[in-house]
FIDO-440491 format. One record per residue: x, y, z of N, C-alpha, C, O in turn. Coordinates in pm, whole numbers, plus 50000, padded with zeros to 5 digits. Example, Ala and Ser with C-alpha at 12.3 -4.5 7.8 and 13.67 -1.06 7.14 Angstrom:
513194943150780512304955050780513204967050780514244966850846;512854977550708513674989450714512905000350787513415011450804;
//
This chain:
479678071348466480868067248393481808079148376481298089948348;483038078448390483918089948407484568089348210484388080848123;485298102248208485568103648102486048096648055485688092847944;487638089248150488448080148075487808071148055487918067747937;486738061248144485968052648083485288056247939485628048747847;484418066247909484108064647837484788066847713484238063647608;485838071547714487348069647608487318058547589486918053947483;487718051347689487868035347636486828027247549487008018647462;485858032147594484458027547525484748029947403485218020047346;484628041347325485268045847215486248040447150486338040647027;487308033447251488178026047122488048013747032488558009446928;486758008847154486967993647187485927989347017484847994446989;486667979446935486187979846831485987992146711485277993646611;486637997046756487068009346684487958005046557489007999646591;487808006146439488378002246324489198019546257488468029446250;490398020146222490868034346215491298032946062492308026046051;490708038545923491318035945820491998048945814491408059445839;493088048345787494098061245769494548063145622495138055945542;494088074045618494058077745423495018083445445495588082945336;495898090945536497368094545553497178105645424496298114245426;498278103545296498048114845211497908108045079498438112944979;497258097745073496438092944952495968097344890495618093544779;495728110344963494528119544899495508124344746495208119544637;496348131644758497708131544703497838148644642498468153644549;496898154044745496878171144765495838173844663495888185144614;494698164444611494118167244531492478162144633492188150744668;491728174344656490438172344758489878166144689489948154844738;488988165644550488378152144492488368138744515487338132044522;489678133744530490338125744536490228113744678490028101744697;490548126944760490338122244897488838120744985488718115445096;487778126944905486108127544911486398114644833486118106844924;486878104044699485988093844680486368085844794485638077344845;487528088644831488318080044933487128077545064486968066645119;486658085245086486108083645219484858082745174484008080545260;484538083745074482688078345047482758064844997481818056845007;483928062044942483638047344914483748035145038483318023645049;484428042645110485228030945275483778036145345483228026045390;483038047045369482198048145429481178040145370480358037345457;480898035345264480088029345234480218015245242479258007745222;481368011145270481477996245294481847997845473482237987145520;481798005245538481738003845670480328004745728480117997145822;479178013645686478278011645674477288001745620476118002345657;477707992745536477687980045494477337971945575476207967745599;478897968045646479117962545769478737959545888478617948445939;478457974645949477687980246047479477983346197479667982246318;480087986346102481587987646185481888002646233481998010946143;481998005846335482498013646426483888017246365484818009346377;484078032046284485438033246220485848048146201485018056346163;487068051446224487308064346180488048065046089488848055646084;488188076545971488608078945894489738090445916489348102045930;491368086745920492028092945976493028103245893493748097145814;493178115445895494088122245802494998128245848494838131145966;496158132345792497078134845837497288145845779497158147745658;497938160445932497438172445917499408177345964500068171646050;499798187045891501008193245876501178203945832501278205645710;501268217245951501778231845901502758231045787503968232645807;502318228745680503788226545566504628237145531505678234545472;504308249245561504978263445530505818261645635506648261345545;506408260145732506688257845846507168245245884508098244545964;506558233145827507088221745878508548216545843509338209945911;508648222545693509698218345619510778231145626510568241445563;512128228945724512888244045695513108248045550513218240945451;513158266545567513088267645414514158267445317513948270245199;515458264045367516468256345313516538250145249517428250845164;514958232945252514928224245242513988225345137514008217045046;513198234245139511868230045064512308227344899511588220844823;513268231844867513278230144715514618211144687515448208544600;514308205944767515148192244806514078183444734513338177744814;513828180944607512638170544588513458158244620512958149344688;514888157144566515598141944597515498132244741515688120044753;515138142444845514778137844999513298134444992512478143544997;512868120044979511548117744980510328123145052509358126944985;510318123645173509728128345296509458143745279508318148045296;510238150045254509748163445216509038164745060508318174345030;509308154944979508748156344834507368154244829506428158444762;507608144044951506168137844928504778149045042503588150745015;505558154245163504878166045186504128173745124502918174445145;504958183145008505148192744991503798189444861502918197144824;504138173244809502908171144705501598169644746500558169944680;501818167644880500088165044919499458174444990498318172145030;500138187145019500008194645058497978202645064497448205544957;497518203845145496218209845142495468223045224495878223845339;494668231245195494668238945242493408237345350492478229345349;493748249145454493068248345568491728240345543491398228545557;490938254845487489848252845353489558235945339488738230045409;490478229045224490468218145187490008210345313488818209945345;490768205645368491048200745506489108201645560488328192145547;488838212045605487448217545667486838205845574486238196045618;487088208545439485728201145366485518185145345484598177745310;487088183945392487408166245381486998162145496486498150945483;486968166345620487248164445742485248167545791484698160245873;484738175545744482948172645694482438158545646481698149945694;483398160445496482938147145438483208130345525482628120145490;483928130945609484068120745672483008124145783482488113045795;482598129245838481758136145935480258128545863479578119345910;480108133945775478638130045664478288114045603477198109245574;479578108445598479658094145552479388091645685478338085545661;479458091245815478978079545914480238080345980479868074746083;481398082946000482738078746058483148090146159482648101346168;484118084946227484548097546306485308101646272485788095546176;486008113746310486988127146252488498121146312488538122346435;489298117246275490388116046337491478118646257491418117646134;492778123046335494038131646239495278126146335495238121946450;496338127646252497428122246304497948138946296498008142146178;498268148646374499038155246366500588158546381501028155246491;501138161946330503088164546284503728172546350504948172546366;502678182646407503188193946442502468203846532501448207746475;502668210846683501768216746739500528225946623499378223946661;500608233546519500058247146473498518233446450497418235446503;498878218146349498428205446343497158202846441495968201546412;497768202446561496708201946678496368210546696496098208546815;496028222746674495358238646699494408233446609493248234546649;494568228046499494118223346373492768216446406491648220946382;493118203246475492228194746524491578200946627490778193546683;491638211946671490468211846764489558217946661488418214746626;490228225846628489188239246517488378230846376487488234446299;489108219346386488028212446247487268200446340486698191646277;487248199846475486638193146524486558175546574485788167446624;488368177346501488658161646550488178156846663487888164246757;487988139346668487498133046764488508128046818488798132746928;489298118146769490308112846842491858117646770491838118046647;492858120446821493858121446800494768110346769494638101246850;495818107646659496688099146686498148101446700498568109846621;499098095946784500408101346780500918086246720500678074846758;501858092946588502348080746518503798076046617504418078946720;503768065446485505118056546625506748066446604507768064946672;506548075746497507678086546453508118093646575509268096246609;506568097346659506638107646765506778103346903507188111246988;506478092346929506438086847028506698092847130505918092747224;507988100147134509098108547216509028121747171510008129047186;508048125947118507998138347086507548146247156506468150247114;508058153347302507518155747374507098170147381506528173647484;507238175747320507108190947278505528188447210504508193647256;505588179147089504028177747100503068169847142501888171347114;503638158747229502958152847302502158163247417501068161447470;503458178347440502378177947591500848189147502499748189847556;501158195447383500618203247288498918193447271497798198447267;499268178647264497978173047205497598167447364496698159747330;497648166347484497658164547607496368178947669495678178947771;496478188647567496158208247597494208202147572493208205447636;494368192047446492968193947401491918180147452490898175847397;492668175247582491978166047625491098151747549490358143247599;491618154147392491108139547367491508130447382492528128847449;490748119047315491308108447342492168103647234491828107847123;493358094447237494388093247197494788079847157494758070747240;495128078047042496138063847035497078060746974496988063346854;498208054847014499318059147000499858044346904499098035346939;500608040446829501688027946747502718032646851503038043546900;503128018046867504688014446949505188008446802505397996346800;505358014746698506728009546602507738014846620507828027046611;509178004046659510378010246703510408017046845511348022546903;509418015546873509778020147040510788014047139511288003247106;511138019447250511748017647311510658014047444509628020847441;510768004347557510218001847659510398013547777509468012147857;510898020047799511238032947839510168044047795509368049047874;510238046547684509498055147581507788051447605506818059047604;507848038547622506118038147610505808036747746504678040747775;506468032247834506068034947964505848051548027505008054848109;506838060047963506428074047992505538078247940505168089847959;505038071347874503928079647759502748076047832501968084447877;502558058547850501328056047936501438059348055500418056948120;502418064948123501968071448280501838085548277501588090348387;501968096748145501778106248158500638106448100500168117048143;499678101048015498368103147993497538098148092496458104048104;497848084048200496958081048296497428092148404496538097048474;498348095148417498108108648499497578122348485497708131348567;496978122848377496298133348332494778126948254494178131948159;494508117048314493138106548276492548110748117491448114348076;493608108848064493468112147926493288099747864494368095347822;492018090147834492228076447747493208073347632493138078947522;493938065847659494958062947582494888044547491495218034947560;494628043047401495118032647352496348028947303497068038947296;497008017347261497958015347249498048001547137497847989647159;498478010046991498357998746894500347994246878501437999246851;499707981646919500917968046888501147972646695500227971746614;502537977246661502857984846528503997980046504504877984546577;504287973446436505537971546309505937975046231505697966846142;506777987346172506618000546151507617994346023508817996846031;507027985145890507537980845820506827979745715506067970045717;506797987945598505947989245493506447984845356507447990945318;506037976945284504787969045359505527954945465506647949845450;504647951845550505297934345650504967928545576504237930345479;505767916645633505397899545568504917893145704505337896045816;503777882245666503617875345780504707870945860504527869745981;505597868945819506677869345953507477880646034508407878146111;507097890346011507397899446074506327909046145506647920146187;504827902846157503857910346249504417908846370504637919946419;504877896446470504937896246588503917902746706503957911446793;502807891146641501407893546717501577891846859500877897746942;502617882846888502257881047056502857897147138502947896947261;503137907247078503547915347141502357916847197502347916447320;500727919447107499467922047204499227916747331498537922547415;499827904847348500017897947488500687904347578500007908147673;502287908047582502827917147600502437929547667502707932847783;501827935347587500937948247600499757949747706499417958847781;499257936347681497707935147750498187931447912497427934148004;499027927347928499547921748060500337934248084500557932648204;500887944648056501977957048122501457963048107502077973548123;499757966348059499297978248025497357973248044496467973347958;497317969448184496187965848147494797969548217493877963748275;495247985048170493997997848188493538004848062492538011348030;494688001148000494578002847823494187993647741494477981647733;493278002647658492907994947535494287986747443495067994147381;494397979347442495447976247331494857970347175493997961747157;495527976947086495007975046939496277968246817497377963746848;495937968846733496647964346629496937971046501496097972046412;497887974746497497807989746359498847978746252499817973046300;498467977246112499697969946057499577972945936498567978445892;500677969445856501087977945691501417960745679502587958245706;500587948945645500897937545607500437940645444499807950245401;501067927045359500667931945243500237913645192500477911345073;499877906145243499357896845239497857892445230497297884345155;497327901145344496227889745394495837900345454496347909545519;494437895945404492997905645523492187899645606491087904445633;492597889245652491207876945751492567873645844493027882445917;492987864745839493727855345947494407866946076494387864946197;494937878546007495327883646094494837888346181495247885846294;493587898446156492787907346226492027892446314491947894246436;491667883446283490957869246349492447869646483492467877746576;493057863746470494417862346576494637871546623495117869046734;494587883446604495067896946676493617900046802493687904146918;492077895146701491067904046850491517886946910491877889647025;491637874346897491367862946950492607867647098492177865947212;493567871347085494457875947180494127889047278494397891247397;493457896647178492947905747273492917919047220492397927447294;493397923147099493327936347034491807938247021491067929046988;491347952547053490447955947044490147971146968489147977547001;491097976346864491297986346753492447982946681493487976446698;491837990246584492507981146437492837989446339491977997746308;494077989546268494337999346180494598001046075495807999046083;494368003945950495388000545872495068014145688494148018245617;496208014945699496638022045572495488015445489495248003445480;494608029245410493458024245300493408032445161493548044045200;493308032845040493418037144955492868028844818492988016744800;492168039944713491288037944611492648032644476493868034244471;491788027144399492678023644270492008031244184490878028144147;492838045644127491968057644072493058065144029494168063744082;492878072043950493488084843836494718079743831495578087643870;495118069043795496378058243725497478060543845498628060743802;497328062243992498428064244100498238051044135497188046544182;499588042744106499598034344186499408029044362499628037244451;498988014644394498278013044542499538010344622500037999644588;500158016144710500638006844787500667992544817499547987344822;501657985044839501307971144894500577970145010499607963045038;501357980445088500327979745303498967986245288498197988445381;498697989745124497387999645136496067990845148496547980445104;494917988145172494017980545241492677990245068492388002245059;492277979544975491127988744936489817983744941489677971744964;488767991544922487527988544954487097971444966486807966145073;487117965844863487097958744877487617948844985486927940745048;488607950344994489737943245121489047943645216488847934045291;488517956145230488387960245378486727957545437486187960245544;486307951945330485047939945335485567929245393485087927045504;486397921745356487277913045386487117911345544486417904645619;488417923745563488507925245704487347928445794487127922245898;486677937645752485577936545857484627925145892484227925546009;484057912045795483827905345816484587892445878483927883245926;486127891945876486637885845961486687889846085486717882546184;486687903946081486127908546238485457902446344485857897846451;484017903546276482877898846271482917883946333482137881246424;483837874146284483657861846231484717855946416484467848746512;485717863446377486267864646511485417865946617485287854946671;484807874046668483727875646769483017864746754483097859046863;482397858746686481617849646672482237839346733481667831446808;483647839146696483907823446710484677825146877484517815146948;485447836546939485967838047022484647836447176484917832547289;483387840547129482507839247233482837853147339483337864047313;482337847547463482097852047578483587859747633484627853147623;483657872347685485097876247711486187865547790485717856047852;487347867147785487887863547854488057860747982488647850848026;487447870748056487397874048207486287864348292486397860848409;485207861248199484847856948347484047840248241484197837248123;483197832948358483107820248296481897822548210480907829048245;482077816248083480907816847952479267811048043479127803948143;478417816447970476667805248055476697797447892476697801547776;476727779847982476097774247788474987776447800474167778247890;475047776047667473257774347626472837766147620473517756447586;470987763847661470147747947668470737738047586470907726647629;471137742047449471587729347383472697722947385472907711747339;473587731447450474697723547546474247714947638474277702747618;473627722147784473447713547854472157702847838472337693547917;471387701947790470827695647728471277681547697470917670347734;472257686447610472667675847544473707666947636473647654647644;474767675947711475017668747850474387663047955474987655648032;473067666047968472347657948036472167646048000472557638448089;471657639347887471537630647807472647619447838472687607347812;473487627547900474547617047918475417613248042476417606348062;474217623948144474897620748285473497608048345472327609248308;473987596548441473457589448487472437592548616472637599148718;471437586248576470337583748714470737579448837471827573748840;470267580448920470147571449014468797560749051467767566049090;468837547549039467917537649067467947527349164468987520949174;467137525049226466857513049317467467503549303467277497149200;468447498649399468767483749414468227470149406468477460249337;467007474249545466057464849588465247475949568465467485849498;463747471549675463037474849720463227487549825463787483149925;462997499649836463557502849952461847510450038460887515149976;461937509650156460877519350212460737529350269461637533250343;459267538350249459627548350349460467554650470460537549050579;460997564550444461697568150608462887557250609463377552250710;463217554950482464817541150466465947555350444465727564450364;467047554550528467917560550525468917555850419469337544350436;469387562850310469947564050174471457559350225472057565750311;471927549050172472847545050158473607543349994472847545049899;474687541049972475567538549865475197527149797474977526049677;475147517349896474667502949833473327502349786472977493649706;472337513349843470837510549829470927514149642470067507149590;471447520049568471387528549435472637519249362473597512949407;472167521649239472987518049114472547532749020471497539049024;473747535048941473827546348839473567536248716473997524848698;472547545948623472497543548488471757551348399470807558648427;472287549148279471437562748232470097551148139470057539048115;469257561848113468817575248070468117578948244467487573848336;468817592048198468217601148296466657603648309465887601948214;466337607148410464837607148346464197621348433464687625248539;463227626748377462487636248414462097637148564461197629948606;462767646148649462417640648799463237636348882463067640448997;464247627948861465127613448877466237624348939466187635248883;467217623149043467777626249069469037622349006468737611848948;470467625048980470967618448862472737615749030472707618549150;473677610848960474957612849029475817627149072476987627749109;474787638849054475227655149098474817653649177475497655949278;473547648949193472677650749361472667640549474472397645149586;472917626849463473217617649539473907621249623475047625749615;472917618349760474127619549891473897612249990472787613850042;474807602150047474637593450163473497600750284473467612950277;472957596950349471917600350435470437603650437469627604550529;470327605350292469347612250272468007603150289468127590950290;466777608950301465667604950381464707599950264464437608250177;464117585950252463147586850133461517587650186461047577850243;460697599850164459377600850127458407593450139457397593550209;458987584850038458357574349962458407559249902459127557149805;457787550849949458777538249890458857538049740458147542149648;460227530549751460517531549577461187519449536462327515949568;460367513549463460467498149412461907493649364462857500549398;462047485549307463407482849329463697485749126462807481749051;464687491149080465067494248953464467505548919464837509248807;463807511548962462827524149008463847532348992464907528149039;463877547748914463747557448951463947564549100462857566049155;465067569149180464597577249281464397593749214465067598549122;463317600149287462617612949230463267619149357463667614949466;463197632249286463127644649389462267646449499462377652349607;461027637149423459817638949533459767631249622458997632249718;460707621049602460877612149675462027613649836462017609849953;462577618849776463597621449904463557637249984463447648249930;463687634250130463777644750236464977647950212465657640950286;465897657250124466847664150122467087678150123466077685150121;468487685450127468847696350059467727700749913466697707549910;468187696149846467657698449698466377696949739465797699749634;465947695749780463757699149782463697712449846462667719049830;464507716249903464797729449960464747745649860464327756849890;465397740049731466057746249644465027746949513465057739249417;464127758149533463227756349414463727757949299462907754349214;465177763649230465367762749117465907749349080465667744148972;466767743049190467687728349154466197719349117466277710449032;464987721749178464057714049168463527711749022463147701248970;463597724648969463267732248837463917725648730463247723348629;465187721848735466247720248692466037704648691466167699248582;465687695448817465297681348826464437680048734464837670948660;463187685448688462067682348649462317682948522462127673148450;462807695248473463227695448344463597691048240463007691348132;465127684148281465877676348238465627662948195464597657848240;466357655848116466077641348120465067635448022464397643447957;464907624148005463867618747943461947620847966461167614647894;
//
């Protein structure tokens, strides 16, 4: 299996809770965060990373700016701010709960970051898309990658997925609505369709800031074909209010068992044809017809249309209307309203020790 394969492997069911800066520059804070989601992902038994978001802040913010609290985006930086240090010990603690290491980085010094604390997967938010200065920076450390199309441009994500498959760098690609919090009318799930058909060497996933509902969506999103899942998560703790798009422990029970519930009900992949099970066919047997004697017929009597009438119950042996075929040679005489058997006729199918298998089986 080559690398990018096994990237993909990695995404596939991959659940990404992104504590972003929930933490709210306070490390306590961000340890219950990830022991409590680890403990309901472990619960579960769900495949998930716990994702943080990493920013040279001395540096990120010009120093012009830094004393601007009225500009949100830098206020809110500058409050969640954490140190290397910090970072190491949060970025453990997700390591120790069961989850993988993953970081959204802001800024090249960011990705120097992630290699040195040992990130697993990288994410480039839908902000950066076009950020190509650090796109080619997180491209240096060969992981694997997944990217939100919120607000993208079709241009924009096509360069992005031909410069990581040209550098066989696994790339996913979460279907993102970059609207916090959405309303069910504004997911626009069929973009995963979209996606899965123009992009279909890539994982495609579902990243969303809905503030509704934790089942129906994630159910409709893998039923189409998303196969990673994302979403903003956060504790109700030291009187900071939750976001609406924020997803909490509880919820996210929710969601993982609709997960769950999805698979169940979606079955067998898409790609190729489902096998029923005995109690399907089974039970279709039950309801396909025999074939029986007209008259009388005798040995070495060449099988005609007129010689047979169909009716059910099928019976153990009995050849039914799948196997009937003009010409065929009978064995054996076979009385008239009779049953014709397998054993009875010089055909194909006596040839065929499983179809035989399959005769005997079946039926009454």
């Amino acid at each position: 299996m080559t690398y990018y394969e096994e990237g993909k492997l990695q995404f596939d069911g991959l659940f990404v809770l992104e504590l972003a800066n929930n933490h709210w520059g306070k490390l306590e804070r961000g340890q219950k965060i990830v022991t409590d989601f680890g403990r309901i992902v472990r619960f579960n038994s769900i495949k998930a990373a716990i994702k943080l978001q990493f920013r040279d802040v001395d540096h990120f913010i010009h120093k012009d700016f830094r004393d601007r609290s009225d500009i949100r985006y830098i206020k809110k930086t500058l409050d969640t701010k954490l140190t290397k240090a910090e970072y190491k010990i949060l970025v453990e603690h997700v390591r120790i709960s069961g989850c993988i290491r993953m970081s959204t980085p802001f800024d090249e010094a960011s990705v120097d970051l992630c290699k040195e604390l040992g990130i697993e997967i990288i994410k480039i938010a839908s902000s950066d898309l076009n950020d190509w200065v650090l796109i080619e920076k997180i491209a240096t450390t060969r992981k694997p990658v997944i990217v939100s199309t919120g607000g993208s441009s079709l241009k924009d994500l096509d360069d992005l997925v031909k410069f990581f498959r040209n550098r066989n760098i696994p790339l996913a690609i979460n279907h993102c609505v970059s609207i916090y919090p959405s309303e069910d009318s504004e997911l626009e799930l069929n973009q995963i369709d979209f996606l899965r058909d123009r992009y279909p060497e890539n994982v495609i996933g579902f990243s969303t800031h809905e503030m509704t509902d934790w089942r129906n969506s994630v159910m409709m999103a893998y039923a189409k074909g998303a196969r990673t899942f994302e979403r903003h998560v956060d504790i109700d703790a030291d009187g900071i209010p939750v976001s609406k798009y924020c997803t909490l422990p509880e919820q996210a029970d929710i969601w993982f068992k609709a997960y769950k519930k999805a698979i169940e009900m979606c079955g067998a992949p898409g790609t190729q044809k489902r096998m029923p099970p005995p109690k399907e066919t089974n039970y279709l047997d039950g309801l396909v017809r025999g074939a029986y004697a007209r008259r009388d017929l005798p040995a070495g009597h060449q099988l005609k249309s007129s010689d047979v009438y169909l009716a059910i119950p099928l019976q153990k042996g009995q050849i039914s209307c799948r196997e009937l075929m003009n010409g065929e040679v009978l064995r054996n005489p076979v009385a008239a309203d009779a049953p014709l058997r397998i054993d009875d006729i010089d055909g194909p199918h006596v040839e065929s020790e499983s179809l035989r298998q399959l005769i005997y089986q079946r039926g009454l």
